[in-house]
Residue, then its C-alpha position, 0 to 999 in steps of 0.5 A: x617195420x623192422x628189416x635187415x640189410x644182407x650184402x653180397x658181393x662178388x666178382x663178374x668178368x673181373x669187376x666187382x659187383x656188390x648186391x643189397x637186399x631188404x629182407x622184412x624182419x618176419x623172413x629174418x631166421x632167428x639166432x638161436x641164444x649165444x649159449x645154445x650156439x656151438x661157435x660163435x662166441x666161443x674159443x676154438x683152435x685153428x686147425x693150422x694153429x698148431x703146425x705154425x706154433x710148433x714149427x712143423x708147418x711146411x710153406x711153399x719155400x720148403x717143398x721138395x721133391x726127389x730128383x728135384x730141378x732148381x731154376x733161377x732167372x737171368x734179368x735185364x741190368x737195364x731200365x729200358x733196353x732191346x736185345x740184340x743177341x743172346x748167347x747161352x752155349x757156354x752155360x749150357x755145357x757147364x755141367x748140371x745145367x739141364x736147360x736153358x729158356x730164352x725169346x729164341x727157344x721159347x713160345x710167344x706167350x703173351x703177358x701183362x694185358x697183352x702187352x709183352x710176352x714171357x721172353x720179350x726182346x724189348x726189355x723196359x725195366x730193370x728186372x725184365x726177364x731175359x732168360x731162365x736157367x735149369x740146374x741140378x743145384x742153385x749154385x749151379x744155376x747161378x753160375x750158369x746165369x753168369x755165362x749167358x752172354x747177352x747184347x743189348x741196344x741201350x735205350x733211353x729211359x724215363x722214371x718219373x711219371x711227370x717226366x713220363x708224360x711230357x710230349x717229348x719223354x722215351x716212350x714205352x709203347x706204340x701207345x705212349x706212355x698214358x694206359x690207354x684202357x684208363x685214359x684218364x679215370x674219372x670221376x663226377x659227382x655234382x658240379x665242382x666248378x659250381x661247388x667251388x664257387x658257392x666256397x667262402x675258402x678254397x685251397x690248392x696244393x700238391x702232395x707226392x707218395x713214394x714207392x714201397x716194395x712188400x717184402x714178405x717173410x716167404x719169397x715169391x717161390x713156386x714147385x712145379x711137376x706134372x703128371x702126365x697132362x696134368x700140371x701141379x703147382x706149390x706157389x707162395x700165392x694169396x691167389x690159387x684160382x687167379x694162377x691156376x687161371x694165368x697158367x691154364x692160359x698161358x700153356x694153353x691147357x683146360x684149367x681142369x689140367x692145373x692144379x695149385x696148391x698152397x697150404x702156408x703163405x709166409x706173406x703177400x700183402x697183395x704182391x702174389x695176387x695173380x701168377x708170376x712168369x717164373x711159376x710159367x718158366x719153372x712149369x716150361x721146364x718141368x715139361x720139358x726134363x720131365x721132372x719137378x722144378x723148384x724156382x726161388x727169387x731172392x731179396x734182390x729180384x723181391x726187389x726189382x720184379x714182383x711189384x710194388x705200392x707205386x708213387x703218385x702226385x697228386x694235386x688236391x683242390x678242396x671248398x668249404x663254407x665259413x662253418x666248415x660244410x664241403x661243398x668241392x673237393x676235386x683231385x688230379x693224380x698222376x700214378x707211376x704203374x711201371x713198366x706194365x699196365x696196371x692200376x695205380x689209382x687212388x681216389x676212393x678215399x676222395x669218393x667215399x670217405x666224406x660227405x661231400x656234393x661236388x667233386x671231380x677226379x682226373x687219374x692218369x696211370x702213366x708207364x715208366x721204366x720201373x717195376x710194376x705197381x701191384x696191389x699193397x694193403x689197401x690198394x691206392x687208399x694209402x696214396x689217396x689217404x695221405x693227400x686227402x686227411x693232409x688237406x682236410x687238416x689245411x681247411x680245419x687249420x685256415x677255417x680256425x676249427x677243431x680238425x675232429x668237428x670239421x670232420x664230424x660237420x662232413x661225416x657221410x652217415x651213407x656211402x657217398x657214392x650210391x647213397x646206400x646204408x654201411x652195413x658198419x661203421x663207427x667212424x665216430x665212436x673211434x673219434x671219439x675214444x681216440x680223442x679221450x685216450x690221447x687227451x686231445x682236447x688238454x693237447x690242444x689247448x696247450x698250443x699256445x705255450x711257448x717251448x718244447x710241445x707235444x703234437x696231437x693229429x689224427x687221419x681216416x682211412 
């Protein structure tokens, strides 16, 4: 009997779920003919297609209001500090400057898993909040910034993950520095012991990733005003639900109260996923005066505060029998997820991208003082993909085998990890047009020859 997979997915108390149904072919609505359908197949215009192409299109850095506030951040010069006395008098009688927030006027407001507040006094990376400036114009507000007095109690500091786990490194936390609610991530399928030994050829080594900061075109920005008890919020955001969310909690209002607009986005790529502290600030502030606030980071703090793809070391272990079958493959990840809890895994590609019986996967998230990994275009499969293709081309090289037929000879025809059907995939179309257009075969045989060459590689992701 003909059927169809139809596959939902969705998201429960923050993991994601994913649901396969059968449905038998006589349940099956059938599509009406391509000519008879009113959009597929068709060429329709955006709706926001014109705004963008004429330059009329307004994002969130050019929102403006009358009587507007403009906010700018004070940020800890330090990679791991405390402070021990805060000064804001003589910024506060420059004149213009309408409010100035602090740890020592300011709400405990938790933030980051619960593991700091909006204004903390133990700062543990370079970019930390210290304190938040109202202004009547920005230039204001920066000058204000430059008069806020601040002492603080230097503390030692650790950057590097493998440094970060040694028994004696700083240590971020009461905790240490290993996240506790990932304490490690693993991983089984198999047995990889057994996997290993069934081997005729097993490799070891290890590979690192560096930092990359997103940058986008638009900043990270937000306008906040309210409304008698309603707060409404113009952020640069690839999330409205997530900060509505964030900031319903964080003020400690019914989220029918808030309200986050967002019609252009100059680009995310996974850094405006959830709230930033300054949307809270600027919407603290605009509670207070009474009047809308207008809070813009600038390259330096895209740099320092709003996350990053973090760095990981990986070490890569990997079986195969003499005709290229896998039998283990095993990985053990230290990732940097910076100054604050957050994910810094990378092992999917390891998990789903080949077929493979045995495998085991040990990732550490490890805190330092630097800023906090945030997702990045596919979150950690960058990482994991770069350590993964880099040995899977060091088998096929030691096996003496075309890199494309080892991975044809380990291609998973069902997702590895739950055995169920792709609802697409064309992996081995791609191999193979890829290889016709770039001559991969002619390449290769062309090796041998002594002189100036021409490399030909390739890499799943």
């Amino acid at each position: 009997m003909s059927r169809k997979i139809i596959k939902s997915k969705y998201k429960l108390y923050d993991e994601n779920v994913e649901l396969l149904a059968e449905v038998p072919e006589e349940k099956l609505i059938p599509l009406k003919p391509n000519s008879e359908l009113k959009y597929i197949g068709k060429g329709i215009n955006r709706i926001d297609g014109y705004d963008k192409v004429s330059g009329t299109a307004t994002f969130t850095f050019d929102k403006t209001f009358p009587n507007l506030v403009q906010a700018k951040t004070l940020r800890c010069p330090h990679p791991h500090a405390s402070i021990k006395r805060i000064d804001t008098s003589k910024a506060k009688k420059l004149k213009g400057v309408l409010d100035i927030l602090t740890k020592d006027n300011t709400e405990k407001i938790k933030w980051y898993r619960n593991d700091t507040y909006l204004f903390d006094e133990h700062l543990r990376y370079q970019g930390d909040e210290v304190a938040c400036v109202a202004a009547e114009t920005e230039s204001l507000a920066d000058e204000a910034l430059k008069l806020i007095e601040v002492e603080y109690d230097i503390l030692p500091f650790v950057c590097h993950p493998m440094e970060a786990i040694k028994e004696n490194a700083p240590k971020l936390y009461d905790w240490g520095n290993i996240a506790t609610w990932a304490n490690p991530s693993n991983y089984v399928r198999g047995s990889y012991e057994d996997g290993l030994n069934e081997a005729d050829i097993k490799l070891e080594d290890n590979y690192s990733t560096q930092v990359a900061v997103h940058n986008p075109t638009e900043v990270h920005c937000s306008v906040t005003n309210w409304d008698g008890d309603k707060l409404y919020v113009w952020d640069s955001t690839q999330a409205i639900f997530s900060v509505r969310n964030s900031l319903a909690d964080a003020l400690n209002i019914p989220q029918s109260k808030v309200c986050v607009i967002k019609k252009y986005m100059g680009g995310g790529f996974g850094a405006k996923l959830e709230s930033g502290k300054y949307t809270v600030m600027a919407a603290l502030l605009a509670k207070r005066l009474g009047r809308p606030v207008r809070i813009v980071l600038d390259r330096k703090e895209m740099n320092l505060a709003v996350g990053n793809r973090p760095d990981s070391f990986q070490k890569v272990s990997i079986g195969s029998k003499k005709n290229g079958t896998l039998t283990a493959l095993g990985l053990e990840m230290y990732g940097s997820m910076g100054a604050h809890q957050s994910g810094a895994g990378c092992a999917w590609p390891m998990r789903s991208l080949y077929k493979c019986p045995n495998i085991k996967i040990n990732e550490y998230y490890v805190a330092t003082n630097a800023g906090r990994a945030r997702p990045f275009r596919a979150p950690g499969h960058v990482q994991g993909v770069f350590a993964l293709e880099s040995m899977m081309d060091e088998m096929a090289n030691k096996l003496g085998m075309d890199p494309i037929e080892f991975r044809l000879k380990n291609y998973a025809d069902s997702e590895p990890n739950w055995n169920i059907p792709w609802t697409s995939k064309l992996l081995k179309e791609c191999y193979d047009k890829g290889a016709k257009a770039i001559g991969w075969k002619e390449k290769r045989n062309l090796n041998h020859l002594v002189g100036r060459r021409r490399p030909s590689g390739l890499c799943d992701s």
